[in-house]
N, C-alpha and C positions, 0 to 999 in steps of 0.2 A: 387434867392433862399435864403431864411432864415436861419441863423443859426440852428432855432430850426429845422425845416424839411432837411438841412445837415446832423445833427446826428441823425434825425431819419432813414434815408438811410443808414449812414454809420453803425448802431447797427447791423442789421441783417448778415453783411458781416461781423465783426469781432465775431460773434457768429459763423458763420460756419467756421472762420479761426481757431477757438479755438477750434472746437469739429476737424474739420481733426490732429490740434494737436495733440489732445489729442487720436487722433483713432492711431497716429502715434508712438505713446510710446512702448518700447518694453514690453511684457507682464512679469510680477512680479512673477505671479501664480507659484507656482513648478511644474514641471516638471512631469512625469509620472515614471520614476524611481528614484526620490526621493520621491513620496508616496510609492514608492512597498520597498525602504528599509525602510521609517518610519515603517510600519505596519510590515514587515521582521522583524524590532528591537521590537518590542511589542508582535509580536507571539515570539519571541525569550525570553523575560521579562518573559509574561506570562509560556510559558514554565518551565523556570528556576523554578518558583516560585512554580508552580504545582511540578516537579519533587522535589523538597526540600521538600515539604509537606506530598507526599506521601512518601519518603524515610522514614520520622517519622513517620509513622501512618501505611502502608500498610505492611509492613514485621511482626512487631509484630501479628497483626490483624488475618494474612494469617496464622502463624505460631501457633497460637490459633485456627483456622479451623480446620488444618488439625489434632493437636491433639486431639480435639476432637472426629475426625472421626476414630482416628487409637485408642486412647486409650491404651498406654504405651503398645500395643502388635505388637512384629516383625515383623510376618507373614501380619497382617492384613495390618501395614507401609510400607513395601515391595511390598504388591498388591495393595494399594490404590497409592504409588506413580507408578508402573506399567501404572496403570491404565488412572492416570493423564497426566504422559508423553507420553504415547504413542495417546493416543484420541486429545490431545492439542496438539501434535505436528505431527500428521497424518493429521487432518482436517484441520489444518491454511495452511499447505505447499501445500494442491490439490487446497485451494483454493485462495492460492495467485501466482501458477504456470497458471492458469485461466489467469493471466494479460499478456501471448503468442498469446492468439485468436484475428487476425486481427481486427477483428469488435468491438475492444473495443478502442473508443480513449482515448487517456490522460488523461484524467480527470475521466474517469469512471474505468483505468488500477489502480488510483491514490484511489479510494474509493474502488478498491477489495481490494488491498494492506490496505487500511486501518483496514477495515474488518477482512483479516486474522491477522492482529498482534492484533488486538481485540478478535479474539478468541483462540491466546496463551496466554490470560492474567493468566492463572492459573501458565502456564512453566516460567513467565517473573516474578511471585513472588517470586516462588521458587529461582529461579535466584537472585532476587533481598535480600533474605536471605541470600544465600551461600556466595553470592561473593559482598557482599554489608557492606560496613565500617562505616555506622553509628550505634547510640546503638541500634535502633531497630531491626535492622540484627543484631548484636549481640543477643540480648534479642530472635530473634526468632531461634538463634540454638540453643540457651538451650535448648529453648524446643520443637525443634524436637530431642534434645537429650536423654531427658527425657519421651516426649511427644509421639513423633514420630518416634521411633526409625525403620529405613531403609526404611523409605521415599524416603530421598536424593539419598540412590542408588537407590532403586528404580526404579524413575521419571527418573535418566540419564540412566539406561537401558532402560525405556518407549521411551524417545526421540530417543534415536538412531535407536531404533528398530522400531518406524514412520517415521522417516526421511528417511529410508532406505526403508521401504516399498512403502511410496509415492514417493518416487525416481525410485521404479524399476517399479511401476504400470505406471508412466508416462511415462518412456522410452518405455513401451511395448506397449503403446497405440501412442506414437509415428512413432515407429518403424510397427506397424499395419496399421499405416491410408499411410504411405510411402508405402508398399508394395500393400496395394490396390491401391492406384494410379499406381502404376508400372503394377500391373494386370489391370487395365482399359484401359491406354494407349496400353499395346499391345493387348487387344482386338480392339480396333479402328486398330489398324496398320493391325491389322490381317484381320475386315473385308474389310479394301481397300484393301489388296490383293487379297481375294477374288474377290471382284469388279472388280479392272481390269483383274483378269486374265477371270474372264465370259465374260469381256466387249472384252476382245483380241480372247478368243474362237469367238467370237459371228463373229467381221471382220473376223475371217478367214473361218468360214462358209459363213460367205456374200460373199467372194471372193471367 
């Protein structure tokens, strides 16, 4: 054999010695919970960066709303934050106690819940005025001071008084679908008794 048909034989075998190498190398790639906290850190980033934003801009903005609507009169501040608090915090609570119902998995428990804290956004402004330390909370109790005078109590009479209604209407529907099942099962219990005791009359006429 010929040197040059020698290394033409021997090429193909250290071509396949080199790719099993190379299949043999531990893999580099990340890992699966190092993408879930990269993107963890980045919704986390984004987050921040949205809540800073909206701390400046949405408190004032909100607090401009509602004076508009109340119009430097008491009466009107006091029903309209009523109104606010109780509707925005009745609705979001029936519908984020929804995420109980077996048939909902994880993921869809995870978008009611999103859902209802989306539709407290009016009680999460207000909130975000009252008890919120930057100047735009500042700048918007002024003028609910001015603006909207008994808003703020109001809307925390509003919430309590939804919170507390969608509290006792789910306990009672609770407490209702328990007590039908309790009436079901002793209908069943009741008619097997019935059952055997016809089916026991029945042998001791046969006998």
């Amino acid at each position: 054999m010929t040197q040059d048909e020698s290394a033409a034989t021997n090429e193909p075998h250290e071509g396949e010695e080199l790719e099993r190498k190379i299949r043999d190398q531990p893999d580099i790639a990340p890992g699966a919970w190092v993408k879930r906290i990269v993107l963890a850190l980045i919704l986390l980033a984004v987050a921040y960066i949205g809540f800073r934003v909206s701390a400046a801009f949405f408190p004032r903005w909100w607090a401009h709303r509602v004076g508009d609507q109340v119009d430097d009169s008491l009466t009107r501040g006091t029903l309209w934050g009523l109104f606010v608090g109780f509707v925005f915090t009745f609705v979001p609570l029936l519908v984020l106690l929804q995420i109980r119902r077996r048939f909902f998995s994880w993921t869809w428990r995870g978008i009611v819940a999103l859902v209802a804290l989306l539709l407290a956004a009016p009680n999460w402004l207000t909130l975000a005025v009252v008890a919120g330390d930057s100047k735009a909370a500042h700048a918007g109790e002024r003028i609910f001071d001015v603006e909207a005078p008994g808003f703020r109590a109001g809307t925390l009479i509003g919430v309590i008084s939804g919170a507390l209604l969608a509290l006792i209407i789910t306990a009672t529907t609770m407490q209702m679908k328990r007590r039908k099942k309790q009436v079901k099962r002793l209908r069943v219990e009741r008619d097997e008794l019935k059952r055997s005791q016809h089916e026991q009359a029945e042998d001791n006429e046969s006998s």
